[in-house]
N, C-alpha and C positions, 0 to 999 in steps of 0.2 A: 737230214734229208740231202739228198745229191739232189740238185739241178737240175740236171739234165738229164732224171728221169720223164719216163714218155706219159705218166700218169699222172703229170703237173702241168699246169699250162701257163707262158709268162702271160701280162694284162695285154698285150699285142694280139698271142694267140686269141685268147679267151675275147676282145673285141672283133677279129676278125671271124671265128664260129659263134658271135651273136648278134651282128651288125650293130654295136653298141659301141659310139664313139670313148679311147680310151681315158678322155676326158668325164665322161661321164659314170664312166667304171669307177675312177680314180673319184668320185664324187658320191656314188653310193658308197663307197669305203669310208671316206667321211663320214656322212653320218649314219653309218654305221647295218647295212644293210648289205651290206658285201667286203666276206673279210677272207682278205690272202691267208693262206694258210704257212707263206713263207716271205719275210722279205729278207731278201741278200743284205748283210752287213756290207759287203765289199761293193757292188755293184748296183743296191737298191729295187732292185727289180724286184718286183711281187709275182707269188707262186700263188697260182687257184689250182685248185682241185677240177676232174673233169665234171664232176655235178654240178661246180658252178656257173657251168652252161646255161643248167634248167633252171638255176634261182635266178642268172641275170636275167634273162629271155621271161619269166615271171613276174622279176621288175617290172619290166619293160611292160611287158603288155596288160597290165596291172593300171600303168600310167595310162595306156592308151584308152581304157574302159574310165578313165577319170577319178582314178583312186589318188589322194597326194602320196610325197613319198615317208607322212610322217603316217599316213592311213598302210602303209605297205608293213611300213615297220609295224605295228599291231598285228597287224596279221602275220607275220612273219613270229612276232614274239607269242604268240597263240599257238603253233605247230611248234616252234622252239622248246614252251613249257609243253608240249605232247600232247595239248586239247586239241581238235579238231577245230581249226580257222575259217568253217562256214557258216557258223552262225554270228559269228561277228562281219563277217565279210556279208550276209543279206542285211544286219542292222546299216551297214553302211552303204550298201547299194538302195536300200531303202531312202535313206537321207539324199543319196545322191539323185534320187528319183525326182523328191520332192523340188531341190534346189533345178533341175531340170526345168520342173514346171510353172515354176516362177522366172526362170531367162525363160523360156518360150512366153510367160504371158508378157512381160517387161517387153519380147521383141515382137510380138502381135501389137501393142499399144505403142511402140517406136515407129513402124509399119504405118499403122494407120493416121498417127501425126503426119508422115512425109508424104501419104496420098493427102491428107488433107494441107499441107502444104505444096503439093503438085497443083492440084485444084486451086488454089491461092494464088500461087504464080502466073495461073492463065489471066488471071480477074489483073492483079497488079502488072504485068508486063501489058495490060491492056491503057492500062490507065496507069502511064508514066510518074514517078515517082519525083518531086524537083529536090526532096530532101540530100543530105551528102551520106547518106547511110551506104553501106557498100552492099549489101542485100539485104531488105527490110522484112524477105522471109526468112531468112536465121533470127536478125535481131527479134523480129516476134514468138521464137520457139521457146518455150515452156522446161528446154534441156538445163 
């Protein structure tokens, strides 16, 4: 491979056409979900290909839908072995559904502790406290 071919892109390039810090490029490589297809013996620098444009920019927004990046790799190794990666990817948008609606009910019953500790504090900031507690509605929370 020459280098300084136009049909290779160093990890600089490849973070600058996918807004992916090259810290985190260098981190999907790690574990294993972004692989140079060249590094320099002399100079160290890693070689992408221009398609790995669309698998980082797939990383990436893969993350942003709340996939982890050990959920990416599965799917990734899904298209790899040449099945199609979307019925594994609805199994886990499914799971991820679920976990969804348990932080919302977890943060609806978080919610309605701190109205009812707003409510509390009118009654106690009425009726002065001579304890040394430093706020008596935390110490009384349930967290």
């Amino acid at each position: 491979m020459t280098e300084n071919q136009p049909n290779y892109l160093q990890i600089g390039e490849l973070s600058k056409q996918t807004g992916i810090a090259v810290s985190a490029l260098r981190y999907y490589q790690k574990v294993g979900l972004l692989e140079p297809c060249h590094v320099s013996l002399q100079t160290k620098y890693r070689y992408y290909q221009v398609s790995d444009v669309a698998l980082a920019k797939f990383i990436k927004k893969s993350q942003r839908l709340g996939f982890s990046l050990e959920e990416i790799k599965q799917i990734l190794d899904e298209r790899n072995a040449g099945r199609s990666p979307c019925p594994k990817v609805r199994v886990l948008a499914k799971s991820k559904i679920g976990e969804l609606d348990q932080q919302i009910a977890d943060l609806q019953k978080l919610e309605q502790e701190l109205n009812d500790y707003i409510l509390q504090a009118g009654k106690e900031l009425e009726s002065k406290s001579d304890d040394q507690r430093i706020c008596a509605l935390i110490d009384k929370a349930d967290v």
